[in-house]
N, C-alpha and C positions, 0 to 999 in steps of 0.2 A: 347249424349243428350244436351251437353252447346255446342257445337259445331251446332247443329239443331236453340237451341234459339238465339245462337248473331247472326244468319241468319236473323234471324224475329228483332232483335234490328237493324242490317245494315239497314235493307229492309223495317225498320218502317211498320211493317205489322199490328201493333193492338197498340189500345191505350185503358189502365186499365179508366172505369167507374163503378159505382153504378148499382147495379142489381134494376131492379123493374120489377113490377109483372106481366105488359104486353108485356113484351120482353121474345121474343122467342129465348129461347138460345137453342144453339146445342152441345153435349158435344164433347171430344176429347181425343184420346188417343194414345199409343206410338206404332211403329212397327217398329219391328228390322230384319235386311237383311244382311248378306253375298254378300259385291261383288265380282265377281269371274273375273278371267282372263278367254282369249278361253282354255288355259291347266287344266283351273277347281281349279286352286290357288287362295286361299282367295286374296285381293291386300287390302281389310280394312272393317272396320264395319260399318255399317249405321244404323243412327236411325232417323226417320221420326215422327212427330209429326201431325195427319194427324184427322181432324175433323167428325164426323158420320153425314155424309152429308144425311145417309137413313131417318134421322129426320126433312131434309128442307121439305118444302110445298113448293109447286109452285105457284108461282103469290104472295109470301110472300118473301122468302127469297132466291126466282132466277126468272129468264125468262127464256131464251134463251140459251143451252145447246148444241146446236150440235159446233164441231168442225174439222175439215178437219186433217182425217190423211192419210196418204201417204200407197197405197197401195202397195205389192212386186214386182208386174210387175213393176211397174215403179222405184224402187231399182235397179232391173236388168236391164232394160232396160239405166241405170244410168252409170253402171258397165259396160255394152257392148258399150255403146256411150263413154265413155271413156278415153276403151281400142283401140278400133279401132281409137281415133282421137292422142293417147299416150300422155295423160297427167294421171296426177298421183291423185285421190283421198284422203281427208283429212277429218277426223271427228273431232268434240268436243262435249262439254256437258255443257247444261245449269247448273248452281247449283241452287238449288230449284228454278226450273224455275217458278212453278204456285206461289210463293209467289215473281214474279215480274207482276206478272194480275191486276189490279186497278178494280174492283168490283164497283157497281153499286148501289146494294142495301143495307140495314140497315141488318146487320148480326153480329150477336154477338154469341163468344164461352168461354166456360167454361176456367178454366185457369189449364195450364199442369198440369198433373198428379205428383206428386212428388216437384213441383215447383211453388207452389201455394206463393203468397205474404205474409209475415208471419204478414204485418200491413193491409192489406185488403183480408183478406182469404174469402169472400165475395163477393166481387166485380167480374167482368167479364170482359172478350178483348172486345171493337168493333173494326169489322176488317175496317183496310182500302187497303189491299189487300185480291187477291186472297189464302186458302188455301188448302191443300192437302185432299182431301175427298168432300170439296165443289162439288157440280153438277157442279156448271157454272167455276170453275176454267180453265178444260182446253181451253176453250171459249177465257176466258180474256187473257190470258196467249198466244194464237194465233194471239188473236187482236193484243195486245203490239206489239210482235216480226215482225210479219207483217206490221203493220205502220211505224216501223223501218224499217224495208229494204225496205217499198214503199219508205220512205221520202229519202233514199240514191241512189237512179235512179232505181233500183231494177223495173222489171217487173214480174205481176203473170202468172203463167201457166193458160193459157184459158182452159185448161181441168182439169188437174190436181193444185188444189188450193195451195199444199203445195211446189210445185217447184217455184223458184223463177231464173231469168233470167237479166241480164248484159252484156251489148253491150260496146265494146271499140274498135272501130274503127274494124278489121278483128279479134281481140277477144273474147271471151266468157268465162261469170263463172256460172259455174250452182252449186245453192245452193237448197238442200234437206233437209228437216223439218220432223223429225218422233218426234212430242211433242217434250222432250229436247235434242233431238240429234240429231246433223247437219252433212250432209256431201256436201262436198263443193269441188269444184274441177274449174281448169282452164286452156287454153291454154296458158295463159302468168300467170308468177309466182308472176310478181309484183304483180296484181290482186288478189290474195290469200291473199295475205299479207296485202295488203291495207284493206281488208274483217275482218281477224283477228281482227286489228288494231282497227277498226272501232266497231264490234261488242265485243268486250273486254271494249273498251270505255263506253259502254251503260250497260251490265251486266257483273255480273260475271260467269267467263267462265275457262273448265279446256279442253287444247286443247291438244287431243289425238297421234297428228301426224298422221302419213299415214292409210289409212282405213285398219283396219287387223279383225276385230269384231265387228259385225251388228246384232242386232235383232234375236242372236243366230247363226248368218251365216258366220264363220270365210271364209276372203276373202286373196289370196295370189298374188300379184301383182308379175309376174315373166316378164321376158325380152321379151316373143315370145306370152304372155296373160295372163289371168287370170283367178286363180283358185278357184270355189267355192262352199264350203260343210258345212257338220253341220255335224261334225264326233263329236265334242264334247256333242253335246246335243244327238246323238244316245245312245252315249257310257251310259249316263248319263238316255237316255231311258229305254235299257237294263237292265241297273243295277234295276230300279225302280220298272219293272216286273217280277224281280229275273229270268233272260233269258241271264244273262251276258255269262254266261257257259253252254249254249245251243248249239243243233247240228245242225252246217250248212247246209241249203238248197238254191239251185240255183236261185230257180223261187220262186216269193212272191207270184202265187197262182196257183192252179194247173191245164189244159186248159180244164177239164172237170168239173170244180168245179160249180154247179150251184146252191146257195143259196134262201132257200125260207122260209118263215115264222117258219116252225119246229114247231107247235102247239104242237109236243105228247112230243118233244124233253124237257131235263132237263132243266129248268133255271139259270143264272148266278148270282151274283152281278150284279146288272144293274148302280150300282157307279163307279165300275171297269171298268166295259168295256166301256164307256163312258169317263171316263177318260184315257183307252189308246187310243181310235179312236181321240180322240181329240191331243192328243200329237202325235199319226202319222199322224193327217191332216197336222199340224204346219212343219213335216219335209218334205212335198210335195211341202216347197217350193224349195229344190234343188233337188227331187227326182220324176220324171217327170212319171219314172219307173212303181211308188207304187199306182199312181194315182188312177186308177182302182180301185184297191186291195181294197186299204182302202174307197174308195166310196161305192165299194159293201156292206164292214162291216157295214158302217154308217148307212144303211140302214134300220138296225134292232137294233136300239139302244133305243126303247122304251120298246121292249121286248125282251131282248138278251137270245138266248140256249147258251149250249152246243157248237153245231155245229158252230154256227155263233163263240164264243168265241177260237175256235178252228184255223179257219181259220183268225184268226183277228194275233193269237202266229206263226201261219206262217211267218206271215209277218216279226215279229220280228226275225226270227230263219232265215229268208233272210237278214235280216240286218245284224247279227251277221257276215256274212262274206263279209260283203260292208261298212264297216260302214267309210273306207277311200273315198268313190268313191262322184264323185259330178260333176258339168258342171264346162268346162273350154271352156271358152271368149277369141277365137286367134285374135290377131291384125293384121293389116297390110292386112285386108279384105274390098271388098266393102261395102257401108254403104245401103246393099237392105232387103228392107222386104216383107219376104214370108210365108205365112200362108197355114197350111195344116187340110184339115174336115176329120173326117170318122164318121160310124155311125153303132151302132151294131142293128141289125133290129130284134124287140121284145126282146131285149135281157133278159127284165124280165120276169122271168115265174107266179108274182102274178097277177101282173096289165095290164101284155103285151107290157108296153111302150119301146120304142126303147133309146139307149144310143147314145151321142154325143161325140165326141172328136175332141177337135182342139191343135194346136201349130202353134205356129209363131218365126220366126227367122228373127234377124237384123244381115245381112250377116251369119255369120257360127254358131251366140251365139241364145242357145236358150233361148227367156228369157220371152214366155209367153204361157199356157197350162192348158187343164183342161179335167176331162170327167165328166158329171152327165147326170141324166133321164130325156128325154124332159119331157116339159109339159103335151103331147096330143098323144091320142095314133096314131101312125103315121099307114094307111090303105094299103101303099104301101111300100117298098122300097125305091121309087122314093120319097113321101112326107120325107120319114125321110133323106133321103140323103138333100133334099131342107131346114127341120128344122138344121141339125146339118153345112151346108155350110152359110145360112144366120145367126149363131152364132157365124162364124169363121168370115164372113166379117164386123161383127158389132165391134170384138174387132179389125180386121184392122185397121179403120175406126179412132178407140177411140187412139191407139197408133202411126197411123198418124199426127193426130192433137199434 
């Protein structure tokens, strides 16, 4: 916790004023986290000082609120551009990145918990940055970093807002933005370095070395490609829905399985099931496999049976004996991308609507995929083949650019 506030004394985040009666303060309070390695080992404690920004009003104490974050196709597609060109990937980490955001407007927070002034226990912060809870933090916090790498030759991604791009003569560095953590990579190494250098200048930065731990996605850079899974956050799934010592099955669902609303059926926890489809959505980003699976659960997640909660533990007790497996990105391939449609025709037995499915590969890596329920109920075969191929060439289209 004194380690969180000489952050805010470096970073001149707030300056102690007189409360008065028409200032809208917003209070603030502490939260404490475990950071973990990908093998699930503590590496130290964290404790955040983080404001109850559910209290701002709008058009009082923010505007403008959206922020560009980086979606996983373009992680992977990151990861496969790469590997096939063989340069080697690099992460780091802002430290309290949102309390380098410069804020806009007149915001004022209570003073920490526990660390109140003992000559003005009274008094209040007005901030003159961004903090942690704010609405508009991660906003400012994107501006800053952005204006910096524009002001350093840096080009943004015309599609993608959080890539950033560097031309040196037949070189190239491409830098990734997911909020405070950067991954950065280049064909020439000076270039890195210069990067480091430069953005360690401006903030404080703790630079991770080679990419091995993403977003949950432990990444293994080997000599002939790259390997990539979330065996740790399975493991860690497992264990959550007490399934760690469950009996392995093949298939994550069964090819006559055909789920429908279950009106007479028993009802579940609807917190539970909800909270596991959402933690197996999160692993569909290296499990291309399950995709289906857990789309079909999700389906019934307003009013979960039985049955539905049934088929959802399949799935897990399919992990149970994958939970190493994951895509591996070979090198030393051409640099071509090909996209594949199919479409399950009426696949739903409530609504009737037909199912899409696409993927797409940059040479061998696959590194973009989805299935869900058109929109419209498709009258032909031939319409639902034409809806699920015009969804396939629209994300061509977006990973072209």
């Amino acid at each position: 916790m004194h380690k969180e506030l000489n952050q805010f004394a470096r970073n001149e985040v707030w300056t102690l004023v007189p409360r008065t009666s028409e200032m809208n303060v917003i209070d603030t309070k502490w939260v404490f986290k475990n950071k973990l390695d990908k093998q699930g080992v503590i590496v130290r404690n964290k404790a955040r000082l983080v404001a109850k920004g559910y209290n701002q009003e709008e058009g009082i104490n923010y505007g403008e609120t959206y922020a560009p974050v980086a979606r996983l196709e373009v992680v992977r597609l990151l990861l496969a551009y790469a590997c096939m060109n063989g340069f080697k990937l690099h992460q780091m980490e802002v430290k309290s990145a949102f309390l380098k955001g410069y804020i806009d407007e007149e915001d004022y927070v209570c003073q920490p918990p526990g660390f109140e002034d003992h000559k003005h226990p009274d008094y209040i912060f007005k901030l003159k940055k961004a903090l942690y809870g704010l609405k508009q933090a991660p906003r400012q916090w994107y501006e800053r970093l952005s204006n910096f790498l524009l002001s350093h030759a840096y080009e943004r991604g015309k599609t993608d807002k959080t890539l950033f791009i560097k031309k040196a003569f037949t070189d190239i560095i491409l830098v990734q933005v997911y909020v405070n953590d950067i991954i950065f990579g280049s064909t020439n190494q000076n270039l890195c370095e210069q990067f480091v250098a430069a953005v360690q200048g401006e903030f404080e930065m703790s630079v991770m070395g080679e990419l091995n731990y993403f977003l949950g996605l432990q990444i293994e850079e080997l000599n002939h490609g790259t390997f990539l899974s979330q065996t740790k956050y399975c493991k860690e799934l497992l264990k959550k829905f007490d399934m760690e010592n469950c009996k392995e099955i093949l298939t994550p669902m069964a090819t006559n399985c055909y789920l429908d609303s279950d009106e007479k059926g028993t009802s579940v926890d609807q917190t539970k099931y909800i909270g596991l489809i959402g933690s197996l959505l999160y692993l569909t980003a290296s499990r291309p496999y399950i995709m289906f699976s857990v789309y079909l659960c999700a389906n019934f997640r307003s009013n979960p049976k039985e049955s539905h909660f049934t088929t959802a533990k399949r799935i897990l007790k399919y992990l149970q004996g994958t939970t190493n497996v994951g895509l591996w990105y070979p090198s030393e391939v051409s640099l071509n991308l090909v996209g594949y449609s199919d479409y399950d025709f009426v696949g739903c037995k409530i609504d009737r609507k037909s199912t899409s499915g696409t993927c797409h590969l940059l040479g061998s890596s696959l590194i973009s995929w989805h299935s869900k329920k058109q929109a419209c109920v498709a009258l032909s075969t031939a319409e639902a083949e034409y809806i699920a191929t015009s969804s396939c060439c629209a994300q061509s289209l977006w990973i072209k650019q």
